[in-house]
Each structure stands twice: as C-alpha cells, then as structure tokens.
C-alpha positions as CSV (number, residue, x, y, z in Angstrom):
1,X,0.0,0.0,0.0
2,X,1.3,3.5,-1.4
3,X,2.3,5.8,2.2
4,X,0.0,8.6,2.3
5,X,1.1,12.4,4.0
6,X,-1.4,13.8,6.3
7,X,0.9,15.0,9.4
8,X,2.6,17.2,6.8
9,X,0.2,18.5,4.6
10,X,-2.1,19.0,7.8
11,X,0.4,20.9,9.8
12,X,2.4,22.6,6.8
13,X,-1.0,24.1,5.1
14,X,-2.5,24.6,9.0
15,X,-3.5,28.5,8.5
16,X,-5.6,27.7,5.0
17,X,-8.9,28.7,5.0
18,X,-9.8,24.8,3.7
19,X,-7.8,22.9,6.0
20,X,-9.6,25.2,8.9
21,X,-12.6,24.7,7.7
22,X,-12.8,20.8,7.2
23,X,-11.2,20.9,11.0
24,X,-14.7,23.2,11.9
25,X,-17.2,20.8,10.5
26,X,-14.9,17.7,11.6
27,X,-14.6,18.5,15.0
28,X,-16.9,21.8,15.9
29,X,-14.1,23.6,17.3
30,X,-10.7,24.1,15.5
31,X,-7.4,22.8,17.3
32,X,-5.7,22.3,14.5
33,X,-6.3,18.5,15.3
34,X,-5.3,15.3,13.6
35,X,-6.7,12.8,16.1
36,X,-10.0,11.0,17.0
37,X,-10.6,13.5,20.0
38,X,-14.2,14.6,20.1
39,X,-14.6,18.3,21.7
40,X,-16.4,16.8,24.5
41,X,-13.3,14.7,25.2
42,X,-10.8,17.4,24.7
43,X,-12.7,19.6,27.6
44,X,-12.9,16.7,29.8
45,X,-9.2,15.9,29.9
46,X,-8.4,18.6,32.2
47,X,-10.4,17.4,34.5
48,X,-9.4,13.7,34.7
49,X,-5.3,14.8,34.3
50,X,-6.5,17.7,37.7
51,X,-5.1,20.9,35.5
52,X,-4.7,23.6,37.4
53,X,-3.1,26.8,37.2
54,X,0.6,26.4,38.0
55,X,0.4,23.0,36.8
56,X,3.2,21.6,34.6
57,X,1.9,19.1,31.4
58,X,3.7,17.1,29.0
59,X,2.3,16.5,26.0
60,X,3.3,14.2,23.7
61,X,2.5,14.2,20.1
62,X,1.4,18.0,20.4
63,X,1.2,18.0,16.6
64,X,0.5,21.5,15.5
65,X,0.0,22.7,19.5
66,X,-3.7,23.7,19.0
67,X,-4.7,22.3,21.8
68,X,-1.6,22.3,24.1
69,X,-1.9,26.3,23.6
70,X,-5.9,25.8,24.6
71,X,-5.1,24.4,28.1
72,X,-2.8,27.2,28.2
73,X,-5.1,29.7,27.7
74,X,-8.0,28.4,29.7
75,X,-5.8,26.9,32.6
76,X,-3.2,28.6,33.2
77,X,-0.7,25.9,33.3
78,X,2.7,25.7,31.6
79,X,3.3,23.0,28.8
80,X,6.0,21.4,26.8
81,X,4.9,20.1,23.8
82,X,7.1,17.0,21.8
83,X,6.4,15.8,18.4
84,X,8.9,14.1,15.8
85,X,7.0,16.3,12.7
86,X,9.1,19.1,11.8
87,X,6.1,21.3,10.2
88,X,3.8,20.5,13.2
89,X,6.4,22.2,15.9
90,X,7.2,24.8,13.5
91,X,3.6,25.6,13.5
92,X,3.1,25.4,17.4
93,X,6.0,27.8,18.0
94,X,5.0,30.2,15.8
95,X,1.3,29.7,17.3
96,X,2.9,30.4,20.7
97,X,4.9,33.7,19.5
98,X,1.8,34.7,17.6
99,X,-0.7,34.4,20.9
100,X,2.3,35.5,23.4
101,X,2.3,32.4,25.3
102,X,6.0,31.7,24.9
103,X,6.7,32.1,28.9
104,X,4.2,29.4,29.6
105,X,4.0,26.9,26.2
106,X,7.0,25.4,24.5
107,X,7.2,22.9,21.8
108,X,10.6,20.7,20.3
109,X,11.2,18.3,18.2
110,X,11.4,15.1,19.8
111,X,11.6,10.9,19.0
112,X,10.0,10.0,22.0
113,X,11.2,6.6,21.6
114,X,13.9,7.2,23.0
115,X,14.6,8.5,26.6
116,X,12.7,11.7,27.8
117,X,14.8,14.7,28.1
118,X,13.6,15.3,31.2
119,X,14.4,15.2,34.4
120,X,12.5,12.8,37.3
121,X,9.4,14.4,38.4
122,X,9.1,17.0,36.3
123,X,4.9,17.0,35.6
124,X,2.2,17.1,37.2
125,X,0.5,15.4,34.5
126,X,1.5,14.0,30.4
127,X,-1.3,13.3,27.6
128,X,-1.0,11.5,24.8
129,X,-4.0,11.8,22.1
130,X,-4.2,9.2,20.0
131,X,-0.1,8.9,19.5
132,X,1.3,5.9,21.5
133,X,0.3,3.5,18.4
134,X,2.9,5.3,16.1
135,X,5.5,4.4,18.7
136,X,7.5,1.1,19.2
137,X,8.7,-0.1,22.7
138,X,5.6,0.7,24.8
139,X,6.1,-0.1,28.2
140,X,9.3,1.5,27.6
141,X,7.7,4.9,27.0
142,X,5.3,4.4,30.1
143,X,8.0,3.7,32.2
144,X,9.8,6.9,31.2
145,X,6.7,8.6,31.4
146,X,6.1,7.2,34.6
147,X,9.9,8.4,35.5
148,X,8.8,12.3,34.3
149,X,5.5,12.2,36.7
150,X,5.5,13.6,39.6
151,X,4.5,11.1,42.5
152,X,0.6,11.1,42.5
153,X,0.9,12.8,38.9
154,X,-1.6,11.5,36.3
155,X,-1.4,10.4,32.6
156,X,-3.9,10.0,29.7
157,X,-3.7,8.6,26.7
158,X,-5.8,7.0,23.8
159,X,-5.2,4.0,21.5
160,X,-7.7,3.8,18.7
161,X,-5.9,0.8,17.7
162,X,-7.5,-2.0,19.5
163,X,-7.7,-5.4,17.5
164,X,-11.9,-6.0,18.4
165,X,-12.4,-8.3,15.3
166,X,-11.6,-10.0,11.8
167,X,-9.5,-7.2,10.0
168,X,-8.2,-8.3,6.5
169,X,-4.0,-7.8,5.4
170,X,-5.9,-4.9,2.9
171,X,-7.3,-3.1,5.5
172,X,-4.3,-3.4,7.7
173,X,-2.5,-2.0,4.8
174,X,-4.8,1.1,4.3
175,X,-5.2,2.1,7.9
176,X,-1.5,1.9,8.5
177,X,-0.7,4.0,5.3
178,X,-0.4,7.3,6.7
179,X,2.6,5.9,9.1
180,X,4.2,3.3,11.3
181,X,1.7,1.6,13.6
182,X,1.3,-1.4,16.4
183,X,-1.8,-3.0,16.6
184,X,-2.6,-4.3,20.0
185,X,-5.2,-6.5,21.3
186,X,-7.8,-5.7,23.6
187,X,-6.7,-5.7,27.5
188,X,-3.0,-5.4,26.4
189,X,-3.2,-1.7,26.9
190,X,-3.9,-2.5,30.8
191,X,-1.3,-4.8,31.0
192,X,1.3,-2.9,29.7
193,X,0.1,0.7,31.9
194,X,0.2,-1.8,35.4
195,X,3.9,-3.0,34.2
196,X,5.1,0.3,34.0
197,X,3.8,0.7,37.5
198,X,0.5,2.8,37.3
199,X,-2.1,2.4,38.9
200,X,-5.2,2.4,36.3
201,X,-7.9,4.7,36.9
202,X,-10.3,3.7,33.9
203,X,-10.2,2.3,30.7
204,X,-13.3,3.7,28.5
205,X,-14.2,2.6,25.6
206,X,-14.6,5.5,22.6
207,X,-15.1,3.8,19.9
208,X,-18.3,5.4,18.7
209,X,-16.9,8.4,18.7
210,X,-13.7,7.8,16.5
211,X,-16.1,6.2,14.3
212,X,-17.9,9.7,14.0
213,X,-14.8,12.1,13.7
214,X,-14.2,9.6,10.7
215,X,-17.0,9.7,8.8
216,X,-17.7,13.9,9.4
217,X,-13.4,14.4,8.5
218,X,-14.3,12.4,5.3
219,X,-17.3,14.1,4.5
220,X,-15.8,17.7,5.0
221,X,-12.6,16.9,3.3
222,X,-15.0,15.2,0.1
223,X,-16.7,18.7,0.1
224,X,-13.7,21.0,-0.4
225,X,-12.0,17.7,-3.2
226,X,-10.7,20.7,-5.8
227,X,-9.1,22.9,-3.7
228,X,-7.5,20.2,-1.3
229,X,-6.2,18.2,-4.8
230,X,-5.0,21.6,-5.8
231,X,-2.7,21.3,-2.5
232,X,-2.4,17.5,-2.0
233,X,-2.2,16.4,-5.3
234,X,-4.8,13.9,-6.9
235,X,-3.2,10.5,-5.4
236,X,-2.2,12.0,-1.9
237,X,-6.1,13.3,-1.3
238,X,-7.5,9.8,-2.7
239,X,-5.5,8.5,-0.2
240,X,-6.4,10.5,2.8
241,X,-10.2,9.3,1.3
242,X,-9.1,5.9,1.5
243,X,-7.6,5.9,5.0
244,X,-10.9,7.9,6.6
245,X,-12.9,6.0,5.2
246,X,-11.2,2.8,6.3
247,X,-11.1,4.1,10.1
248,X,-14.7,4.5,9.8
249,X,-15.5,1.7,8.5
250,X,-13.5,-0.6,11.2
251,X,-14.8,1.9,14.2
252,X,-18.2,1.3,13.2
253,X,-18.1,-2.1,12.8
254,X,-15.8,-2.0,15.7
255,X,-13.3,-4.5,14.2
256,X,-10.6,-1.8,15.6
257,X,-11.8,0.0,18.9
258,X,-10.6,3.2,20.5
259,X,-9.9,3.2,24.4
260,X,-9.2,5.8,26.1
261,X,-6.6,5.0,29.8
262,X,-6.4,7.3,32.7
263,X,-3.7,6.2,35.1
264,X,-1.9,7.4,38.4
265,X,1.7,7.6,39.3
C-alpha cells in the first residue's frame, strides 16, 4: 500500500482557510487536530489529568499545539509540547509567539522513543491523544513517562488501535498507510500501563466516537475535493479518502476500537 502524507500537509498548510474549515465541521471547534478527540473529550481531559493553574503538562504528540496552547489559555498551566513532525512544531512555536504564550508553552522536536529529556518528576501530568500506536517499545515509554510524573501525577492517553475483530491484510494495509503503527489486542493496553507501575484509573471505551470524527473528517474533506487536490495532489487526497474511510469503516463495525486510559503515578 502506497504511504499517504497527512501529518505534513495538515500541519504545513495549518493557517488555510480549507484545511480550517474541514477541521470546523470535523470536530466543531478548531485545534488544529489530527486525532479522534471529540470536543467533548478534549474539555474533559483537564479534569481527569487535575489541570490547574501552575500545573506543569507534557504532551506528547502535540502535533501542531492547538490544543496544548488551549489548556494554556484556559488553565493557566505551563506546557511542553514533543512531536517528531518538523512542520507541526514549526507551527506550534510560531502559534505560541503569535498568541504571546512563549513564557508558559514550548514545543521541540522530539523521538519519544527514546529517553525523555527530562528530568524525574518534572509533571504534574503527560497526555498522549491518539499517538502511542505510532511508537515502538511501549512499556518502555510508560516507564519513562512514569519516570517524568511527579509522585501522584496522572497520565492519559488513547489507543484507537485496539484489535476488536476479523481485519483483513488490505485493510491493515490502508489504515496503517499514513505511518508506522502497532496494533494491540484488547486488555493489552492494561497490562502494559500496570507494568510500567500505574495504577489504572479507567479504561473507556470511545469507539463510537472515532467512528464519528471519521465519517464527518471524510465528508468535509470530500466537500472541499478541488481545492484540497490543488494542495495535495490527486493521489495524496485519494489516499487520505481511503484511509478515513477505512477508520470509519473498522470503528463502526468496531473491528478496531478506541480506548481511552487514565492512570496514576
């Protein structure tokens, strides 16, 4: 299966009218977002990660720093933001300068496979939004993450990669052709959080929801098909086609589920 861009073309063309636009009607309220994250979700997570002002977050996977820059402004906390896509910190940053929130938002480069360039408990909380399936060594990444929490810090993170049912080697091949992923199965997730040493909260299931942001980011993308090929190109926008429509088709028929993990240190 041909690899499809959407982390760069998303990020790199993030102040076009088009690209805002299919994020409006995909999500109802524009983070600059990539994920499966409804806007419900997105304004409970402060609440189940305790954000307060003066609290310190790690995010990783901050992508274009929408929504890192969003807790910023409506909580008052400081934030470091680490992504491995050039064109997605290039965009935070500049978001950051552009809404003077440099003092209390930050965002680098970063392959968080490897060790955290942190130091022990240095947050009060990290979130993760749909970004731990790009990223190989798991329970080696919980552990660090575990490492950088503060003691009774939490942690969030999703995983709309959940083996629920029969998935063919095609479909595997389309829904992996945006980037590397690992496919887990169900209760793995779990396993791999208490091994790392947390103590699980809750594990809810969001499946539904993915399914949803699937079908409307389709839809709204399908809409706007000249001026996005203009940008993409013909093949790259078929294949973004492909891939939604492939999530939503698995998330609906929940043959791949989306869990979302809450966990204390």
């Amino acid at each position: 299966m041909p690899e499809v861009d959407l982390y760069n073309s998303s990020y790199g063309n993030y102040a076009l009218d088009v690209y805002r636009e299919v994020r409006l009607e995909t999500y109802g309220e524009d983070f600059g977002q990539t994920s499966w994250v409804t806007i419900e979700e997105s304004q409970e997570i402060p609440r189940l990660l305790g954000i307060e002002p003066g609290t310190f977050v790690l995010e990783i996977g901050c992508g274009s720093g929408g929504y890192a820059l969003h807790l910023v402004e409506t909580r008052d906390c400081h934030i470091v933001g680490l992504d491995l896509n050039h064109e997605g910190i290039h965009t935070a940053n500049g978001l950051a300068k552009q809404k003077s929130l440099t003092a209390l938002a930050s965002f680098r480069e970063c392959d968080v496979s490897q060790t955290l360039p942190f130091a022990d408990e240095t947050f009060h909380a990290v979130l993760a939004n749909d970004v731990l399936c790009h990223i190989p060594r798991r329970l080696s990444l919980l552990s660090e993450i575990r490492r950088v929490l503060k003691t009774g810090g939490r942690m969030l993170f999703s995983d709309a990669l959940v083996i629920g049912g029969m998935v063919s080697k095609e479909e595997l091949g389309i829904r992996s052709s945006i980037g590397p992923y690992f496919f887990l199965p169900a209760g793995e997730n779990e396993k791999l959080i208490e091994g790392a040493g947390f103590q699980l909260l809750e594990s809810r299931d969001t499946t539904e929801q993915a399914a949803s942001i699937a079908g409307r980011w389709r839809d709204a993308r399908k809409k706007r098909k000249a001026a996005l090929e203009s940008i993409e190109g013909e093949a790259n926008f078929s294949g973004l086609q492909r891939f939604l429509n492939c999530v939503h088709t698995l998330t609906s028929e929940r043959r791949l589920l989306r869990h979302l993990y809450i966990a204390r240190k």
